[in-house]
MIROBA-112737 format. One record per residue (C-alpha): residue in three letters; x, y, z. Coordinates in steps of 0.25 Angstrom, whole numbers. Example, Ala and Ser with C-alpha at 12.3 -4.5 7.8 and 13.67 -1.06 7.14 Angstrom:
<pts>
{res->Ala, xx->49, yy->-18, zz->31}
{res->Ser, xx->55, yy->-4, zz->29}
</pts>
This chain:
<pts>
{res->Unk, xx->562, yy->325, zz->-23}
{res->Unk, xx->562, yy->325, zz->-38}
{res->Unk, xx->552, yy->334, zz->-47}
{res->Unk, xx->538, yy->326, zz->-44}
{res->Unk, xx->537, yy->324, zz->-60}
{res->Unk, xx->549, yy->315, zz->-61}
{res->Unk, xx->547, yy->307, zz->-47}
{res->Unk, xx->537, yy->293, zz->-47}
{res->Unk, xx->525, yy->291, zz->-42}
{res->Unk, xx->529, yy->284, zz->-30}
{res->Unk, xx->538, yy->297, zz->-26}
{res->Unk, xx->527, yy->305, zz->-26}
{res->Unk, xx->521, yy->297, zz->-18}
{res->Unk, xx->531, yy->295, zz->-9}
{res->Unk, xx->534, yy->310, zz->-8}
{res->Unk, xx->518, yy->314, zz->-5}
{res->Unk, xx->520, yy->302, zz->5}
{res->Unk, xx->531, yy->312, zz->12}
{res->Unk, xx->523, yy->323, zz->13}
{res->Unk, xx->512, yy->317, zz->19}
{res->Unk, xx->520, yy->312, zz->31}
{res->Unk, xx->526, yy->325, zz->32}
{res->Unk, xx->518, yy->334, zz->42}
{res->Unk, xx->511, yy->346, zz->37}
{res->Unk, xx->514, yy->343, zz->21}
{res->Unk, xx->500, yy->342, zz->17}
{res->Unk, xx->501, yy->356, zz->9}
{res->Unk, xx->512, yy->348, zz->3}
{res->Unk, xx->503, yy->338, zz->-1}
{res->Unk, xx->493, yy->346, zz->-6}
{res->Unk, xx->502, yy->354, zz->-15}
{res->Unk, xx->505, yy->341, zz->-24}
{res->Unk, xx->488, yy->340, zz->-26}
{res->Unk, xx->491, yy->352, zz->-36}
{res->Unk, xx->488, yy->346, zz->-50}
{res->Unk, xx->500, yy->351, zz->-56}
{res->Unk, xx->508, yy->347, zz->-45}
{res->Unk, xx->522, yy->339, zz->-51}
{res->Unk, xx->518, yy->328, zz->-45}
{res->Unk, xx->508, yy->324, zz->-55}
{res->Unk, xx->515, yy->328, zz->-67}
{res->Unk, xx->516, yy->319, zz->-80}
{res->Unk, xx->507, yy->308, zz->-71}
{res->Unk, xx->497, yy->301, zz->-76}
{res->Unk, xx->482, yy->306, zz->-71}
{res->Unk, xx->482, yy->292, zz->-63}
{res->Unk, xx->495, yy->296, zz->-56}
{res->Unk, xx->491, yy->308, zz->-54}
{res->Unk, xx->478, yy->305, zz->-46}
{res->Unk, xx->485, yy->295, zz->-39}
{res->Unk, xx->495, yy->304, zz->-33}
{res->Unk, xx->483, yy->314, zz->-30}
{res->Unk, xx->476, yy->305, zz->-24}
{res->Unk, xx->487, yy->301, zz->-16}
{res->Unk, xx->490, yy->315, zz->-10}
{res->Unk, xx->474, yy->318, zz->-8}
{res->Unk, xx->474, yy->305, zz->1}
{res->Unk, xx->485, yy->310, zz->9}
{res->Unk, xx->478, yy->322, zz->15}
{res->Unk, xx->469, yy->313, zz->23}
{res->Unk, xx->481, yy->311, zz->33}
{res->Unk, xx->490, yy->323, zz->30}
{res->Unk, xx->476, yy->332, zz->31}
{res->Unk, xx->470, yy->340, zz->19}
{res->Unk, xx->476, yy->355, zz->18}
{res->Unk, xx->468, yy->365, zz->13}
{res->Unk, xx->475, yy->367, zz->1}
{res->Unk, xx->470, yy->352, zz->-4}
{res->Unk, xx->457, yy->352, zz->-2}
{res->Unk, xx->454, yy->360, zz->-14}
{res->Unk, xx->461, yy->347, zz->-20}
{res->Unk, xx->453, yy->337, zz->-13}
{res->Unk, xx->439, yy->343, zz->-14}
{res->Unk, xx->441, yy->345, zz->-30}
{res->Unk, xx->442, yy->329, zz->-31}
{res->Unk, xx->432, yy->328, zz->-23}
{res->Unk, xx->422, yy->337, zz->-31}
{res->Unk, xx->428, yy->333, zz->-45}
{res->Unk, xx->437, yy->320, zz->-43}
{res->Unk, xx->433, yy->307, zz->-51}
{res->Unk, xx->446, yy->298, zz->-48}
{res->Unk, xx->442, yy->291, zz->-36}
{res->Unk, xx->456, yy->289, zz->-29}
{res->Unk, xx->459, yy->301, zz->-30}
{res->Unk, xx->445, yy->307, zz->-24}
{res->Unk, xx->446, yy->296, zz->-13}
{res->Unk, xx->459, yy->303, zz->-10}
{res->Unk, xx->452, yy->318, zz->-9}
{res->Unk, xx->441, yy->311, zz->-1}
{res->Unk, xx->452, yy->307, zz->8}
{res->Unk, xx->460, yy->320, zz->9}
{res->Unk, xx->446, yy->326, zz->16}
{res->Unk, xx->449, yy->317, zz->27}
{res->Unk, xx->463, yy->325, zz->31}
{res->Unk, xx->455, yy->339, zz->31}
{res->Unk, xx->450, yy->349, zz->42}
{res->Unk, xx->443, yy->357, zz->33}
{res->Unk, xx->431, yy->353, zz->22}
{res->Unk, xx->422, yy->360, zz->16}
{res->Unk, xx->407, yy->357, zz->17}
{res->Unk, xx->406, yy->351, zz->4}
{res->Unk, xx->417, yy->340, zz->6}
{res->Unk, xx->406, yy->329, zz->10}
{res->Unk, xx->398, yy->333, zz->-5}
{res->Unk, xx->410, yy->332, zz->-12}
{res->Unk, xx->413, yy->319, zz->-7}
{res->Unk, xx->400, yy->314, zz->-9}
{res->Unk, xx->401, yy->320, zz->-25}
{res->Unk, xx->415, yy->313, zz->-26}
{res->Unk, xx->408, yy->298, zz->-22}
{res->Unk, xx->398, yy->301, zz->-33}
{res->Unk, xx->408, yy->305, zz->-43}
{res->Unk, xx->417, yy->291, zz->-40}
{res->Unk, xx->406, yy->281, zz->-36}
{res->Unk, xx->408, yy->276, zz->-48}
{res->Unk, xx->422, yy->276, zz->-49}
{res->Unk, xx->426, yy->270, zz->-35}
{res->Unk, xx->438, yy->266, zz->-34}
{res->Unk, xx->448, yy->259, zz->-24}
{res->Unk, xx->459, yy->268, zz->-17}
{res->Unk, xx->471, yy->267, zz->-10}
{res->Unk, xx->480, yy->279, zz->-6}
{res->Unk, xx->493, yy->272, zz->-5}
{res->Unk, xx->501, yy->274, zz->-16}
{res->Unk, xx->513, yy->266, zz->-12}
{res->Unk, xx->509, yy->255, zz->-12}
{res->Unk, xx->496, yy->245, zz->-13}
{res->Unk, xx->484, yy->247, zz->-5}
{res->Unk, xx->484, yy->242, zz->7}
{res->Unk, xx->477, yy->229, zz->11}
{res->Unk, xx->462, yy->233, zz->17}
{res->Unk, xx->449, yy->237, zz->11}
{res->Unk, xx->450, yy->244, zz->0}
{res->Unk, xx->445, yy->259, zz->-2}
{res->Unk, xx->438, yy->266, zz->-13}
{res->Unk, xx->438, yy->280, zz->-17}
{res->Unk, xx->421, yy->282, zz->-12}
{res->Unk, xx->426, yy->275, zz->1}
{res->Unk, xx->435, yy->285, zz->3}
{res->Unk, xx->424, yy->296, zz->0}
{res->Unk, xx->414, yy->291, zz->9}
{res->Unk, xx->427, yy->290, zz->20}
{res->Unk, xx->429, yy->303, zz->20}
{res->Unk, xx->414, yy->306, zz->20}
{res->Unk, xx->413, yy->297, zz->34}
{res->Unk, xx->425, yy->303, zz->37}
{res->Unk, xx->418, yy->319, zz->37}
{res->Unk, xx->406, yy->315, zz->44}
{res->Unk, xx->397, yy->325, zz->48}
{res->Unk, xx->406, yy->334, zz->39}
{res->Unk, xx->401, yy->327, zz->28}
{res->Unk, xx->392, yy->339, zz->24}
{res->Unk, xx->378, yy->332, zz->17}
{res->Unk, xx->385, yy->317, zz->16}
{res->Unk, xx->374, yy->311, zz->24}
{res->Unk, xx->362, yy->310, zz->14}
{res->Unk, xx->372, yy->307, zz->1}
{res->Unk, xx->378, yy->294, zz->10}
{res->Unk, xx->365, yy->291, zz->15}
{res->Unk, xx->359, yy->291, zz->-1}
{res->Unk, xx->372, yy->282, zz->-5}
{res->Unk, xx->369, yy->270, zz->4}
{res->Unk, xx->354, yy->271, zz->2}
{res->Unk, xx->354, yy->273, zz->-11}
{res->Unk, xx->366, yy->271, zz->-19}
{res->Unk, xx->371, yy->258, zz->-11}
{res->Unk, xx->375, yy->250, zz->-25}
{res->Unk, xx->384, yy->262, zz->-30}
{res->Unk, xx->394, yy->260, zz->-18}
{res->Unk, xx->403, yy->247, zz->-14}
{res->Unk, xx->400, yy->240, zz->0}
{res->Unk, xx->415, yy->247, zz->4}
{res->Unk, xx->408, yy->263, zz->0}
{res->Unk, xx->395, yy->260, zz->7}
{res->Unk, xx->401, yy->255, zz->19}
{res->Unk, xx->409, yy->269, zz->17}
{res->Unk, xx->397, yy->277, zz->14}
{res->Unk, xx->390, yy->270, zz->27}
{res->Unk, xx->399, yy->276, zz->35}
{res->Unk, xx->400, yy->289, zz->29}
{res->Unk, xx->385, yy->291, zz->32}
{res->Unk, xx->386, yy->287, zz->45}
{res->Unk, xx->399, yy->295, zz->46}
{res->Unk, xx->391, yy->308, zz->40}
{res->Unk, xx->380, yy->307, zz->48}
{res->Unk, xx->383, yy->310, zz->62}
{res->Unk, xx->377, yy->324, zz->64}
{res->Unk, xx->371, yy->333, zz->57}
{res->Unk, xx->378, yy->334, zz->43}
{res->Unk, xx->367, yy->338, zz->32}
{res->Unk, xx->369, yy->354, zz->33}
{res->Unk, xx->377, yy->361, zz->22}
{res->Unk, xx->377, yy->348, zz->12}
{res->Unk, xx->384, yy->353, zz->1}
{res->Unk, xx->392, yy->364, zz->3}
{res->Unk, xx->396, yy->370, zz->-9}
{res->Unk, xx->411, yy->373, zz->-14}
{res->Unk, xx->415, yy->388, zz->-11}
{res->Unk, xx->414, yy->397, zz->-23}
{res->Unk, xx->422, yy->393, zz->-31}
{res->Unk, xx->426, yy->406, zz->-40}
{res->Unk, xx->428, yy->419, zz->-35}
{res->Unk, xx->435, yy->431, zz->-40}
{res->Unk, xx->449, yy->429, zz->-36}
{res->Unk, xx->460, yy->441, zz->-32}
{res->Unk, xx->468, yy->444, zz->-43}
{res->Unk, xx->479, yy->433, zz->-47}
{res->Unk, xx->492, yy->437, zz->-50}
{res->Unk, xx->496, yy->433, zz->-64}
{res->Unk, xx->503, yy->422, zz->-68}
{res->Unk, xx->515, yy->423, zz->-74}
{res->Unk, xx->512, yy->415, zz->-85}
{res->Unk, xx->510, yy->422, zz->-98}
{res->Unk, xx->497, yy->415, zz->-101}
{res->Unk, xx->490, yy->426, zz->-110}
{res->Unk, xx->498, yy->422, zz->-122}
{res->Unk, xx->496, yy->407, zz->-119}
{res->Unk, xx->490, yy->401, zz->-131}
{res->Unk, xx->478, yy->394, zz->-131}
{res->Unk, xx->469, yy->387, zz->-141}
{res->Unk, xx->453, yy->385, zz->-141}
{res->Unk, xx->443, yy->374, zz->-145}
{res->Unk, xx->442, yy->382, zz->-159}
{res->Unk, xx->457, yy->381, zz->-161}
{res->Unk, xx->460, yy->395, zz->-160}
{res->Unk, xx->472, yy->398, zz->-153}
{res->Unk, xx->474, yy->412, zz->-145}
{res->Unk, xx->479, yy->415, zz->-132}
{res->Unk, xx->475, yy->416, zz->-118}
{res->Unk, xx->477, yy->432, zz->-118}
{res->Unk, xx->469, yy->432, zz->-132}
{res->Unk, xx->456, yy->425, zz->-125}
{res->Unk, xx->454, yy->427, zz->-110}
{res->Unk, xx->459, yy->441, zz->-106}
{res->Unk, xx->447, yy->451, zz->-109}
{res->Unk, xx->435, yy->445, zz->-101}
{res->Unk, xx->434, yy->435, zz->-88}
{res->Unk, xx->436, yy->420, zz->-92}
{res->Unk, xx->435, yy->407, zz->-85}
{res->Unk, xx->444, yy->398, zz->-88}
{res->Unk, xx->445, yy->384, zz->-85}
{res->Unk, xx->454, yy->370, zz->-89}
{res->Unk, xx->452, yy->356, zz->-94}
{res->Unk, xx->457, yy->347, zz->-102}
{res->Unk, xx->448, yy->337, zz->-111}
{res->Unk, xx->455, yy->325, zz->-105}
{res->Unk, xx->450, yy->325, zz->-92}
{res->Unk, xx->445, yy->314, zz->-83}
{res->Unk, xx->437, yy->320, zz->-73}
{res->Unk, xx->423, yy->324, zz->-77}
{res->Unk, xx->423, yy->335, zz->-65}
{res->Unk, xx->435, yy->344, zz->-72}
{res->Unk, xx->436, yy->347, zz->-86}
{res->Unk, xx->425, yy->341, zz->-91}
{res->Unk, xx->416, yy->349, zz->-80}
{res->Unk, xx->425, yy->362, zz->-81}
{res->Unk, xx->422, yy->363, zz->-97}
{res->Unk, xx->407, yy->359, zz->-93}
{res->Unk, xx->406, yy->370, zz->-83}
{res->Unk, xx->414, yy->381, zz->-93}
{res->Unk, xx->401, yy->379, zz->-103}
{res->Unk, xx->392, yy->379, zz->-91}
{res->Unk, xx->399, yy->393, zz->-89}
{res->Unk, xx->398, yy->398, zz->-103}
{res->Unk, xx->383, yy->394, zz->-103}
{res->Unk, xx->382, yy->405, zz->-91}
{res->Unk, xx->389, yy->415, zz->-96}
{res->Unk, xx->381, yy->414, zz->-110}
{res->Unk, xx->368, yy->414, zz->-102}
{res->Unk, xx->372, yy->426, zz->-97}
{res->Unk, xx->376, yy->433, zz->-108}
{res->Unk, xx->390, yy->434, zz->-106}
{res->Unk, xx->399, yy->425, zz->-116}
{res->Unk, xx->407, yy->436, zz->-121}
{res->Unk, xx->409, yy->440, zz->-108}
{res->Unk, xx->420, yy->429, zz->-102}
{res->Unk, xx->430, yy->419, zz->-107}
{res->Unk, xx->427, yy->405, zz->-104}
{res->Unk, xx->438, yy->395, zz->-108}
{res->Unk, xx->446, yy->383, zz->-102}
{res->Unk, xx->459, yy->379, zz->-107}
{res->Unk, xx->463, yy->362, zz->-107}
{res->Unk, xx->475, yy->357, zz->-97}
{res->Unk, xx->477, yy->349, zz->-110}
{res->Unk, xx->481, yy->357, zz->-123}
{res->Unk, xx->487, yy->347, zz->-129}
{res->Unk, xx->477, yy->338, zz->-129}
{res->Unk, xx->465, yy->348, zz->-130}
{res->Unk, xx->467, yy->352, zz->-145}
{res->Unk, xx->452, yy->362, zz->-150}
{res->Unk, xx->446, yy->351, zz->-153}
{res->Unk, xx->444, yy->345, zz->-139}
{res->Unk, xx->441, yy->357, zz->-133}
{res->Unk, xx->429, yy->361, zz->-142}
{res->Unk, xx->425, yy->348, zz->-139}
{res->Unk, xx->427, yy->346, zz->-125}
{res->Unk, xx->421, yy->358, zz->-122}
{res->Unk, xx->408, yy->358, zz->-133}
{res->Unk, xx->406, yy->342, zz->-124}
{res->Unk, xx->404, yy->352, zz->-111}
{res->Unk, xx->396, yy->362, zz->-116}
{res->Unk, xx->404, yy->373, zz->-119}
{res->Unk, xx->403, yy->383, zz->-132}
{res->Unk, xx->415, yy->390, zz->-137}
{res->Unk, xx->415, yy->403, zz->-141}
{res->Unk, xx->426, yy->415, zz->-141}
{res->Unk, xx->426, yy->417, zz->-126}
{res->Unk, xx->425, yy->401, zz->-122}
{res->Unk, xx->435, yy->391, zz->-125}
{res->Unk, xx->441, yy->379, zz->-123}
{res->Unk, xx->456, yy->382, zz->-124}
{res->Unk, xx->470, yy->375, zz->-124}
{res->Unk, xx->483, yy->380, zz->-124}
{res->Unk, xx->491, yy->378, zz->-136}
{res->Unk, xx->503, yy->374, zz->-129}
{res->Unk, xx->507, yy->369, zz->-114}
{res->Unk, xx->494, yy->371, zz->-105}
{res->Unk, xx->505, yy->376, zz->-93}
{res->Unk, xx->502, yy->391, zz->-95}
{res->Unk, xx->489, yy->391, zz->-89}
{res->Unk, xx->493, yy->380, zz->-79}
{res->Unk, xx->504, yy->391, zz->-73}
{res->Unk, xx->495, yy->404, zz->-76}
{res->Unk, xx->484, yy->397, zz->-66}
{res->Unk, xx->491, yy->386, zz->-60}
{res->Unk, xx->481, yy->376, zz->-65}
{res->Unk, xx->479, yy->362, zz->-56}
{res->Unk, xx->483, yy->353, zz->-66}
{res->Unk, xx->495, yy->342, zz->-70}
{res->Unk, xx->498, yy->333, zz->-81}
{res->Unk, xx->502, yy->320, zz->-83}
{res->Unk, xx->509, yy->315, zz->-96}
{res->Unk, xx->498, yy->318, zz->-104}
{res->Unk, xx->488, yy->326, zz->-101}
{res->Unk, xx->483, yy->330, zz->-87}
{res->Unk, xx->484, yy->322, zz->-75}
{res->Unk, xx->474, yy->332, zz->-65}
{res->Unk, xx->471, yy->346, zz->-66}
{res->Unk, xx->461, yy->352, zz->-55}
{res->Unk, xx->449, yy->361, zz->-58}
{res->Unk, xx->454, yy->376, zz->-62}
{res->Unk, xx->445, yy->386, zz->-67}
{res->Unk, xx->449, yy->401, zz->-68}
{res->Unk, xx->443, yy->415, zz->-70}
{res->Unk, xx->451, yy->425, zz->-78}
{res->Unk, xx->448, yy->441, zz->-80}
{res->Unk, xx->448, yy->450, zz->-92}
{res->Unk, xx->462, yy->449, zz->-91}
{res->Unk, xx->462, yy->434, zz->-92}
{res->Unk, xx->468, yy->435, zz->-76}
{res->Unk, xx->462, yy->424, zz->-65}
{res->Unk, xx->453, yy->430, zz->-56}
{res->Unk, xx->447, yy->417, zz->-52}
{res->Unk, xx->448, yy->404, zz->-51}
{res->Unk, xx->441, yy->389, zz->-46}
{res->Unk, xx->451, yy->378, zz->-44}
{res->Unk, xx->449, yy->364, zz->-39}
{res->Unk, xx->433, yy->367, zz->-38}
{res->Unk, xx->421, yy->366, zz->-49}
{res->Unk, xx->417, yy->381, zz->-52}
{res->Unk, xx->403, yy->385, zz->-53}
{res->Unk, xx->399, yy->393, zz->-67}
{res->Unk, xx->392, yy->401, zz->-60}
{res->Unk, xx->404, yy->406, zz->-52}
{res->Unk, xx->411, yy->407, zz->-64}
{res->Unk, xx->402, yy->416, zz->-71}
{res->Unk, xx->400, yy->424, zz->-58}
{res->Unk, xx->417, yy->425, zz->-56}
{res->Unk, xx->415, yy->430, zz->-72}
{res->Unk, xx->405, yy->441, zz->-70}
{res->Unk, xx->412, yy->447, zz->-58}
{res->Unk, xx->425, yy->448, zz->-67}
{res->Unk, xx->419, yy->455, zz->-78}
{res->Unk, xx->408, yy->463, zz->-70}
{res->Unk, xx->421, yy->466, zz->-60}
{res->Unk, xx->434, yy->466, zz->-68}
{res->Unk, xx->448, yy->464, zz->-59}
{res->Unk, xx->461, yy->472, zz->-62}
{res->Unk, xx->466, yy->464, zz->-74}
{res->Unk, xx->477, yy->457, zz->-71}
{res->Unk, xx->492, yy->461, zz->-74}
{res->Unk, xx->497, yy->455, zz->-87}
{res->Unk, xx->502, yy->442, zz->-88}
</pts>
């Protein structure tokens, strides 16, 4: 088969088709969710999804392998295109293994797309198939039902939606949520309502360096000064974050810059500004010119000051997108999806740490921060 860049749609379809038929290909499967898989290359946002949305679907029949429910759980905590969190909603129905938080983070999703309910079909071949048509809540609160007692904490959220919220839902949801309810109700299911995430930041065992010479990559900073990466991070831990001022979804950059100027408070509150380096770079160099950052940034709270900065790479952004390989792809224009990547460096400006797919805590930051300048690691072999 060709490179995926250069085949069509309708290949790729054809060709995730194959592997779903074949026995024990699902790690296959799950390989082609990475955002900077080939596949989605120079596709449009709305392709892209589409194609994620599609794979995502297929592991309610294939199962769900470990290695995708990162995937799926980060769409469902942070997705706002509806198809493609139906498709995570029904990936949780191929899997053995869930966490105790997978019936709150349903629950957060319909909250997150009532508004923007949609019709789906997961046939991409052809039109949808004659029949009742399905929406993206139905196919939350189907996978709800289709938990049951599992559904951690469901019971008293259902039961408020139908006493209470009737006139947000359709006839065709209620009639969903109705049997959720009664689906989540046999036995005892009210203990442990809303399990959290793991932690989500812990000191990680030394990485080996990356080939990539990313110390003498240039960057550029909201100010306009230009230096590079060697001249700014290496000297005291950093935590440092992506984004990109395009973006859609209100859960990832936007939220991410918000949650770096939470941080910055923190650490001012404590007396420690001078102490770490607080930055995060744009996906979207071109695009992200000083101007936008300062902006982007000053909208979310953040000051900026010698150790925190909005930066942007004075050239190609690929160089941080080898050195950490970053979970994001690009259309024709700009970025088509990116997933939620946040990093901790030492005084070498080497990763000790790392939160991927899943919304980091400031507090966890700070404390991953301490325990690297309070304990320092070997420093790391030049790159």
């Amino acid at each position: 088969m060709r490179a995926f860049a250069d085949v069509a749609f309708a290949e790729i379809i054809a060709e995730i088709d194959r592997l779903r038929a074949a026995p024990d290909r699902q790690d296959a499967l799950a390989a082609m969710l990475a955002e900077q898989s080939p596949i989605y290359a120079g596709r449009s946002s709305n392709d892209a999804e589409r194609l994620r949305g599609y794979l995502l679907a297929s592991f309610e029949t294939t199962g769900l392998p470990t290695s995708a429910l990162p995937v799926v759980i980060e769409e469902l905590e942070n997705g706002f295109n509806p198809y493609v969190v139906a498709a995570a909603a029904k990936a949780i129905r191929g899997a053995r293994d869930l966490p105790n938080a997978i019936a709150r983070l349903l629950l957060a999703a319909v909250d997150r797309i009532r508004g923007s309910d949609d019709l789906v079909s997961f046939d991409l071949r052809a039109a949808p198939a004659a029949g009742a048509p399905v929406t993206a809540l139905m196919e939350l609160f189907r996978t709800l039902a289709w938990l049951g007692p599992r559904a951690n904490g469901a019971q008293a959220p259902l039961g408020e939606m139908l006493e209470r919220q009737p006139a947000c839902f359709s006839t065709q949801v209620i009639a969903e949520i109705k049997i959720a309810l009664a689906a989540v109700s046999v036995g005892d299911n009210q203990a442990h309502c809303c399990a959290a995430h793991p932690t989500t930041v812990s000191l990680a065992a030394e990485t080996p360096p990356s080939s990539v010479d990313i110390e003498t990559t240039e960057l550029q900073d909201q100010d306009g000064r230009v230096f590079s990466f060697g001249d700014f991070f290496p000297g005291r831990p950093s935590v440092l974050t992506f984004f990109y001022s395009r973006c859609m979804n209100p859960n990832k950059c936007s939220l991410t810059i918000t949650k770096l100027a939470r941080l910055q408070q923190r650490i001012r509150c404590e007396g420690l500004q001078d102490r770490f380096n607080i930055a995060a770079v744009s996906y979207d160099p071109a695009f992200d010119v000083p101007g936008r950052l300062r902006l982007y940034g000053t909208d979310r709270g953040m000051s900026f000051d010698d150790r925190s900065r909005l930066l942007r790479t004075t050239g190609p952004f690929e160089p941080f997108q080898r050195w950490l390989d970053l979970g994001v792809g690009y259309g024709s224009i700009t970025v088509n999806q990116h997933r939620l990547d946040m990093v901790i460096l030492d005084d070498s400006g080497h990763p000790r740490a790392s939160a991927v797919r899943v919304q980091w805590d400031e507090a966890d930051v700070l404390t991953a921060l301490k325990a690297l300048r309070s304990n320092p690691v070997a420093a790391a072999p030049k790159r």
